[in-house]
C-alpha positions as CSV (number, residue, x, y, z in Angstrom):
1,X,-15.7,12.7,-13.2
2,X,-19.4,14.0,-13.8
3,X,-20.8,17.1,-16.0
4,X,-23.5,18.8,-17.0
5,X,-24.1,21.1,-19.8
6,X,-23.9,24.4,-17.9
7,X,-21.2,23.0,-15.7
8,X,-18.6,20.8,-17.0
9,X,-16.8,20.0,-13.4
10,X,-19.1,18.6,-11.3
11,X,-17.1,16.3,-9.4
12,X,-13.4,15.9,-9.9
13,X,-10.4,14.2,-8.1
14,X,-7.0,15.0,-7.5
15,X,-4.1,12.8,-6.8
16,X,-5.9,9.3,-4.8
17,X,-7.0,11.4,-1.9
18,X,-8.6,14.6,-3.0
19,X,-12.1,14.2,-4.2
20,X,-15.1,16.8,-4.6
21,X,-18.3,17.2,-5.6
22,X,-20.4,20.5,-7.0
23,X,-23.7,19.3,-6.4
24,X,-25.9,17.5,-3.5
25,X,-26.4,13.9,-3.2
26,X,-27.2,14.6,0.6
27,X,-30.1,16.6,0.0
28,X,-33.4,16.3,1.4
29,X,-37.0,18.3,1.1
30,X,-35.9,20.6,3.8
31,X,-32.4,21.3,1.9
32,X,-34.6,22.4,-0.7
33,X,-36.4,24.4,1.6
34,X,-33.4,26.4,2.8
35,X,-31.9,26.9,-0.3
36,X,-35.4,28.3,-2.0
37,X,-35.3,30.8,1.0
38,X,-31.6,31.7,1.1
39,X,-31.7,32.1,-3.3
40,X,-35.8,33.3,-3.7
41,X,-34.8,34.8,-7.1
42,X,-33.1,31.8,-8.4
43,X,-36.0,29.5,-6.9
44,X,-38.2,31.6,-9.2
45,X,-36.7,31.1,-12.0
46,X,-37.8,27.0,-11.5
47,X,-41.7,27.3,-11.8
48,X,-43.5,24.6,-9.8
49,X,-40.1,24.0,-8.0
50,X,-41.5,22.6,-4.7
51,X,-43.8,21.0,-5.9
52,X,-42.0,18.3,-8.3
53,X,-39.1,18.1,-5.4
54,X,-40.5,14.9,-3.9
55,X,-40.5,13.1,-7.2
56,X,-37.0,14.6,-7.7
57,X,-35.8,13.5,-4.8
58,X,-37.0,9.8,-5.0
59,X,-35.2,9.5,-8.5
60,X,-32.1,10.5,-6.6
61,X,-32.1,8.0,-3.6
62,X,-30.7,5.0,-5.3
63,X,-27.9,7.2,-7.0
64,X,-27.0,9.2,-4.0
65,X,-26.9,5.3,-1.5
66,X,-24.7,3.9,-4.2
67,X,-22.2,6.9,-4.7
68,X,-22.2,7.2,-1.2
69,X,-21.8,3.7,-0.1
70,X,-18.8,3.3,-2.5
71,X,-17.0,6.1,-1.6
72,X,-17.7,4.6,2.1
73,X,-16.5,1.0,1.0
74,X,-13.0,3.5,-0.7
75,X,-12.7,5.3,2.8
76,X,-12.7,2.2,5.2
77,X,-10.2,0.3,1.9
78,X,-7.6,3.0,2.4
79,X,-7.9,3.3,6.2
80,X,-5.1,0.5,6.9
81,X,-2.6,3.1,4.3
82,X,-4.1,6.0,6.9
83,X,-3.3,4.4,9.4
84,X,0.3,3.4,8.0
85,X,0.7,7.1,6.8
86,X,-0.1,8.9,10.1
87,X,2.5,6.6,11.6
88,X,5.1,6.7,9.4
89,X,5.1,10.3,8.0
90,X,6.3,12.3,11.1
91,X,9.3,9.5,11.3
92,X,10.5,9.7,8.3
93,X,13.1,11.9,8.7
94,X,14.8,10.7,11.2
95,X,14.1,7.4,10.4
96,X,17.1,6.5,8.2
97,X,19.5,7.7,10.9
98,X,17.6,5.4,13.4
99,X,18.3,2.3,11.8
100,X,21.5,2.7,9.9
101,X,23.1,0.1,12.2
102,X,20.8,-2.4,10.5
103,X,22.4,-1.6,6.6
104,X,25.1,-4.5,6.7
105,X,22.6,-7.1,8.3
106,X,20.3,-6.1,5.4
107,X,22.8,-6.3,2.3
108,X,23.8,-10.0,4.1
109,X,20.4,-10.9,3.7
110,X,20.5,-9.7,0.3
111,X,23.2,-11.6,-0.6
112,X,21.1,-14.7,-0.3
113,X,18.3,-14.1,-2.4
114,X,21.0,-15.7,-5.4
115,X,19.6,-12.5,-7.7
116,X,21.6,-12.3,-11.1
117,X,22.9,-9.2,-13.2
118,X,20.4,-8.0,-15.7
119,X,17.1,-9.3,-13.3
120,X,14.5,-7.2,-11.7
121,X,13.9,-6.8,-7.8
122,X,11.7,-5.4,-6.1
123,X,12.0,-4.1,-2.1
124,X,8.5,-4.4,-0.8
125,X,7.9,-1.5,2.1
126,X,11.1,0.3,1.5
127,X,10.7,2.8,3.8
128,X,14.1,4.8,3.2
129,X,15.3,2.7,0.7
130,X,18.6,1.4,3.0
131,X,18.0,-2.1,1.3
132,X,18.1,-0.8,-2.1
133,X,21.9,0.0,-3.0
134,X,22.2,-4.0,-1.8
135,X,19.7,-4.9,-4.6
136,X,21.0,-2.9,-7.4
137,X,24.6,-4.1,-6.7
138,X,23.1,-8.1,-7.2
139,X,21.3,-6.7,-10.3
140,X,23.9,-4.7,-11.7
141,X,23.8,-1.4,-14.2
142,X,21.3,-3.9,-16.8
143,X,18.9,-4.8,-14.1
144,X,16.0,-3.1,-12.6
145,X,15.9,-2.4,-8.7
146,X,11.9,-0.8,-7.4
147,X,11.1,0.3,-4.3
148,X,7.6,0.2,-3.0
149,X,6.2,2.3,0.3
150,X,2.4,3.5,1.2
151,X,4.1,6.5,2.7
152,X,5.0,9.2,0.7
153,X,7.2,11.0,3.2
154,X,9.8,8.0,3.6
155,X,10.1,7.4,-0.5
156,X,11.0,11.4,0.0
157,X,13.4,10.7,2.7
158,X,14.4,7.7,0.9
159,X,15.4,10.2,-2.4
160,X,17.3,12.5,0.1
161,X,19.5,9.6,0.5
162,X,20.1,9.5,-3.2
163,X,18.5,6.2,-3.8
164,X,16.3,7.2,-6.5
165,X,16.8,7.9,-9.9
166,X,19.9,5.2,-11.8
167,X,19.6,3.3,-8.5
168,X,16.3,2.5,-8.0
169,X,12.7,3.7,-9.2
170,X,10.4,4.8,-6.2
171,X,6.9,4.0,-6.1
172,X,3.6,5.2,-4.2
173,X,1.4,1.5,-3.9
174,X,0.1,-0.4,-1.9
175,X,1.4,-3.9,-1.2
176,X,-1.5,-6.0,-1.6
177,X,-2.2,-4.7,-5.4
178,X,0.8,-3.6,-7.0
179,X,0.9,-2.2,-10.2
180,X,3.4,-4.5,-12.1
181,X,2.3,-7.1,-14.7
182,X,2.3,-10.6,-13.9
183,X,5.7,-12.5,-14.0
184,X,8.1,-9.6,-14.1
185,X,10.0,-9.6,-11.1
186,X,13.1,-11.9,-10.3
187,X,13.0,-11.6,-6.6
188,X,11.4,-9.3,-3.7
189,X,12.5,-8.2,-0.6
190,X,10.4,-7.5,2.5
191,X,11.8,-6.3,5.8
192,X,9.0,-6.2,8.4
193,X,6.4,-5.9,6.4
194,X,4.2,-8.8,6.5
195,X,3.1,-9.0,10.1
196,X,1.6,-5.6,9.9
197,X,-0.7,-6.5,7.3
198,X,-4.1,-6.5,7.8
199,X,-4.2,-9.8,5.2
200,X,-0.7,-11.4,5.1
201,X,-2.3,-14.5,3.2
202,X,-3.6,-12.0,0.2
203,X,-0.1,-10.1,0.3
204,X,1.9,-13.3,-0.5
205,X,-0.8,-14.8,-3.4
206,X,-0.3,-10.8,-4.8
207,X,3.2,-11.5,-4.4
208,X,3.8,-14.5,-5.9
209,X,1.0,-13.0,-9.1
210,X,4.1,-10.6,-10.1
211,X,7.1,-13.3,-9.5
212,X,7.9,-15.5,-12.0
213,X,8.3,-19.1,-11.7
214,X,11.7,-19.9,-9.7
215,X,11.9,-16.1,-8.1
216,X,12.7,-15.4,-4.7
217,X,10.9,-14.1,-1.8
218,X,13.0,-13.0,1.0
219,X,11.3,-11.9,4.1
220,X,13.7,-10.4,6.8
221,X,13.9,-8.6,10.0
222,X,17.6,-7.8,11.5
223,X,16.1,-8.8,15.1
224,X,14.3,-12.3,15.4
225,X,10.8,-12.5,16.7
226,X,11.6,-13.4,20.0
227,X,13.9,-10.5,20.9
228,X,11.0,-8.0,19.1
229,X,8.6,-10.0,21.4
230,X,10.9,-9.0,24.3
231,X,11.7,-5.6,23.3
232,X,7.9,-4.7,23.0
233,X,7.4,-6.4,26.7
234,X,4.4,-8.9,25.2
235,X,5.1,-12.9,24.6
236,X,5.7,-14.5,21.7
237,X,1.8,-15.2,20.2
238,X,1.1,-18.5,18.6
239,X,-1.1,-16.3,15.9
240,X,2.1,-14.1,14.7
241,X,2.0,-14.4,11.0
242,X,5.6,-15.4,11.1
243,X,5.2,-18.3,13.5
244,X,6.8,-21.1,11.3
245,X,3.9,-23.0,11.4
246,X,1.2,-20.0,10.5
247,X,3.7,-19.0,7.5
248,X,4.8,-22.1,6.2
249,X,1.2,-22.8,5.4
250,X,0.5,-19.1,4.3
251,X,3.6,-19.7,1.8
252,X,2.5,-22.9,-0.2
253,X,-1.3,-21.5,-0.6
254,X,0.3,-18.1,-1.9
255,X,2.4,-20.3,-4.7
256,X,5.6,-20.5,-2.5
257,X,7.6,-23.3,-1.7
258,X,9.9,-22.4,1.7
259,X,13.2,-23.2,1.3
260,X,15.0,-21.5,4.8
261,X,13.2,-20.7,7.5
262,X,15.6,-19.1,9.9
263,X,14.4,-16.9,13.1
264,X,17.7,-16.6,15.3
265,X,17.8,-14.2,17.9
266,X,20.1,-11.6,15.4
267,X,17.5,-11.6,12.5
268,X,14.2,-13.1,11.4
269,X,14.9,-14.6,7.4
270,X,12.4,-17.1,5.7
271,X,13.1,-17.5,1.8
272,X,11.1,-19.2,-0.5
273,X,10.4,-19.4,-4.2
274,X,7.8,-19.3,-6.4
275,X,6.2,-22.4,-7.7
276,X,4.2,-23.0,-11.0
């Protein structure tokens, strides 16, 4: 990511998380200080070092404030998928075995999205992948089934289970820029995913960018909100996301139109499809 002629790695990444530098943005006159004293025989290979160090060092402010405020604007951009990952990644393994109940509710739900052979669907936070097997059955062996999770761990649970490869194609991304072209997918599937969303409103408008016209959404969760409410010991909030008159709303400015809006006491389902 940055070279010189004596060193051609100066700065490098690996993977999205791993990042480092060989040189010093952070340093200051009395950096230069400790390093002449620690290195005396390199420092005197630099005439007139010290002395042109305050000019240097000027020069580098405005380079080393905007290096470091971007990578300060990545850090707090990724800390929702830090947050997600520190939560999810020590449950991942038993995760599958924790909700397997839940499989048939999810491949009813499934069943409603009206997907066709041949079309492409896409389970949004897949977490183990149970809804996946559902999808590629609706799509059958000519359509395209993707699974989408922030967490590494639980698309490597999720392949334990055998749901990668012919049955579905596993991806690292995060929800709120996904990296599909616009208009390819036939339908998506989200299981209690969009109320933990830092912006809910920006998920669906993403959403709806890679549906095309007349493709489903199916949001579901195999307990309605008021029996999560209860579970969790907290009241139902008039702010929750999925509140039929916050989502409704949220729908139509994402390029929605809501056509069942369904939270029963067994399972939470809205569907909608895309407009335009």
């Amino acid at each position: 990511m940055a070279s010189c002629d004596r060193y051609p790695v100066q700065a490098f990444r690996v993977g999205g998380a791993a990042w480092g530098l060989q040189f010093h943005l952070e340093a200051d006159e009395s950096t230069v200080d400790t390093f002449m004293a620690a290195f005396p025989a390199d420092a005197a290979t630099v005439p007139g070092l010290r002395d042109a160090t305050p000019a240097a060092l000027a020069a580098l402010i405005p380079h080393r404030d905007r290096v470091l405020g971007r990578f300060a604007a990545l850090v707090a951009d990724r800390a929702e998928h830090t947050a997600s990952r520190t939560f999810f990644t020590p449950r991942a393994a038993r995760w599958e075995a924790r909700f397997a109940a839940d499989t048939p509710a999810y491949a009813s739900a499934v069943a409603r999205m009206g997907l066709r052979p041949g079309q492409t669907a896409l389970d949004l936070g897949c977490g183990t992948g149970r809804v996946l097997p559902a999808l590629r059955v609706e799509v059958g062996d000519k359509g395209t089934v993707l699974g989408v999770d922030v967490t590494p761990a639980m698309l490597t649970a999720a392949a334990r289970e055998g749901r990668d490869g012919d049955l579905a194609h596993l991806l690292v991304a995060d929800c709120l820029r996904l990296p599909l072209p616009s208009g390819t997918v036939d339908g998506i599937f989200s299981a209690g995913l969009l109320d933990h969303l830092a912006e809910p409103a920006a998920a669906l408008r993403e959403w709806a960018r890679v549906v095309r016209p007349g493709g489903t959404l199916l949001l579901f969760h195999p307990s309605g909100r008021a029996e999560r409410a209860a579970r969790h010991g907290r009241p139902l909030s008039p702010d929750d996301p999925l509140a039929e008159p916050n989502l409704r709303p949220m729908l139509t400015a994402g390029g929605w139109h809501t056509r069942e809006y369904d939270d029963a006491r067994a399972y939470f389902l809205t569907r909608a499809v895309r407009t335009g």
